[in-house]
N, C-alpha and C positions, 0 to 999 in steps of 0.2 A: 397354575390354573390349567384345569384340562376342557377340552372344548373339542365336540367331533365334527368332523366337517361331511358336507354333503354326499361323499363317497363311502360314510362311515366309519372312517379311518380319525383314530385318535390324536389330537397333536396339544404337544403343550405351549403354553401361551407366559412370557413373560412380561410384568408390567415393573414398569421405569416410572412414576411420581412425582414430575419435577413443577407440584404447585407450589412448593414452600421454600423456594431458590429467591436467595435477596435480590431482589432485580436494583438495588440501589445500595451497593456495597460500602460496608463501613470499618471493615479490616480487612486483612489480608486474606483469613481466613474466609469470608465472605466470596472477595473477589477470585477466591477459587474456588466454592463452590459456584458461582455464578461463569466463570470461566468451564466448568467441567462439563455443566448443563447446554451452557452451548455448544460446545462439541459434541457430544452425544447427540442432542436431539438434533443438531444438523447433521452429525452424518448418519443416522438413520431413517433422514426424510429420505421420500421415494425418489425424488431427483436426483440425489446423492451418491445413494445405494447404485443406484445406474451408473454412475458418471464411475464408481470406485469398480466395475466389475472388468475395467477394464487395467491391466497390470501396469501399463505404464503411465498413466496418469492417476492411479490408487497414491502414491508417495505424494507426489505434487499435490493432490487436495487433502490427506490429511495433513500436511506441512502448513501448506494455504489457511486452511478452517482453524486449525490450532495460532497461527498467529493470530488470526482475526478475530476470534473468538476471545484470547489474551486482550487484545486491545480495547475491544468494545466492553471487556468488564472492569479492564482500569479507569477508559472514558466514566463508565458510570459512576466512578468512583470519585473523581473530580482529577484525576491525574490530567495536567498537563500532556501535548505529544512531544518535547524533548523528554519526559521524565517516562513516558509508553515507548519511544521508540530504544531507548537506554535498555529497560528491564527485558521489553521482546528481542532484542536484538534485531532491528528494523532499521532504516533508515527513515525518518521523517514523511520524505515524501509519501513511502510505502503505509505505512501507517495511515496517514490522511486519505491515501486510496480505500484502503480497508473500513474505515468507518466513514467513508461518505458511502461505500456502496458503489463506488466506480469499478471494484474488479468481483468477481465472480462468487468468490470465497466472504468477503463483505456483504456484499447481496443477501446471502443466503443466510447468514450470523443473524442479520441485521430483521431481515422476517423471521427467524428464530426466537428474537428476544422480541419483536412487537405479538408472536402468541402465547410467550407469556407475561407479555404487560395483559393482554385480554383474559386472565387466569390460569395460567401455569401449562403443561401439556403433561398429559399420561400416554408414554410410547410402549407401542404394545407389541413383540417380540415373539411371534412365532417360531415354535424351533421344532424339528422332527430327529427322533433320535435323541440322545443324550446328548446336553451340551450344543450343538451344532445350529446356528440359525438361518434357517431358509432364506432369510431379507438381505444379508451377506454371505454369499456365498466364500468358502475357504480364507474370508478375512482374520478370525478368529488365530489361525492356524500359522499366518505368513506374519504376524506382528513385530515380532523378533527381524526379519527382515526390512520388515516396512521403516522399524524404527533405524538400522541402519541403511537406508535409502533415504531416509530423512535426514538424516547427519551428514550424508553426503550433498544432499542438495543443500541443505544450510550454507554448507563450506562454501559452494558453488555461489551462493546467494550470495554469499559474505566478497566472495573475491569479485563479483558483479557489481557490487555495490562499493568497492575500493576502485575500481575502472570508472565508476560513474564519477566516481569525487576526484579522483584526477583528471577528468575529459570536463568537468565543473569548476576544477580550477583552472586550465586551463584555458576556457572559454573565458574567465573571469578576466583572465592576465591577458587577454586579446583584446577583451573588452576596452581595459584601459589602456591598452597600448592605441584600441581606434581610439579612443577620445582625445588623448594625448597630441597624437597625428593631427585629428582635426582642430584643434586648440594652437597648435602649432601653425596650421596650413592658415587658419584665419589673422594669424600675427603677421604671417607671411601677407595675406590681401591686404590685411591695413597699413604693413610698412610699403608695399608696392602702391596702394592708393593713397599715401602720403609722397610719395617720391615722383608718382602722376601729378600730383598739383602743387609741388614744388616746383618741377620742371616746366609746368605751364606758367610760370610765374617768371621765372629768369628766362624763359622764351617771350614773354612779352616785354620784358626788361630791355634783354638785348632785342627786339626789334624799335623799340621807343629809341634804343642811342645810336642805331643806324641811320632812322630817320633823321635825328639829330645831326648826323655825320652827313648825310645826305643833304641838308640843308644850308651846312657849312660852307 
């Protein structure tokens, strides 16, 4: 589509369609279209496009938005989150951040997919030049990179998330170690408050046969 803008300069205009995306997926093939859609249309919202023009947090949110975006279209699916954090390669925890909308990348998925519960969204893609879109500057171009900058932070995510579940087992195995302790410490109060009023007892014993002796 060609459209000229107020300075009389011609610019072409790209449109993206995304009213006929199963918002309530029933295969696989489904949950990837409905996954693809939210990626797209969230990283071409305007906040996005900002947030990615910056190179070192460009990896980190398309990693981000692509996990979340996975998750929130298995959720719709009926997937369980052991059977979403399995297929994403997530951890539990992380996942359940992602579709509550506790991290960033959630957030924005998540208003993603409530405009097209409200009818679908048409993204509209200015470009000047051939190929080349003004909304994303040089994103186009570094993909190839982006994709291994994502591979690497994966790995990173991966070995971050092997530290958590040993610093979780850990705290587990301390856990019952206090309990244990305190389970112990209170057998200790009860034989020591058993041995307090046995002694008051043979201390009242032997003062009754003193008496006694004292009498004699």
């Amino acid at each position: 589509m060609i459209v000229v803008s107020e300075s009389g300069e011609e610019k072409e205009e790209l449109y993206i369609d995304l009213s006929n995306i199963p918002l309530v997926p029933t295969s696989k093939k489904d949950i990837q279209k409905l996954e693809t859609a939210l990626i797209i249309a969230t990283l071409y919202s305007p906040e996005v496009i900002e947030l990615i023009r910056d190179p070192i947090e460009r990896a980190t949110w398309v990693d981000s938005l692509a996990v979340a975006a996975a998750a929130l279209a298995r959720q719709k699916a009926g997937y369980p989150i052991s059977r979403i954090a399995e297929e994403v390669g997530r951890s539990e925890t992380m996942i359940r951040a992602h579709l509550s909308g506790k991290t960033k990348a959630g957030k924005l998925v998540l208003q993603t997919y409530e405009k097209l519960l409200r009818g679908g969204l048409k993204i509209r893609l200015p470009f000047t030049g051939i190929g080349v879109p003004v909304s994303a500057p040089e994103f186009e171009e570094k993909i190839k990179k982006l994709e291994a900058e994502k591979k690497s932070l994966e790995e990173r995510i991966k070995s971050l998330e092997e530290e958590l579940r040993k610093l979780e087992e850990e705290k587990k195995a301390l856990e019952e170690e206090k309990n244990r302790l305190e389970s112990k410490n209170k057998e200790l109060e009860d034989k020591v408050k058993r041995l307090e009023e046995e002694l008051e007892k043979k201390s009242k014993v032997l003062e009754e046969i003193r008496k006694l002796i004292e009498s004699l």
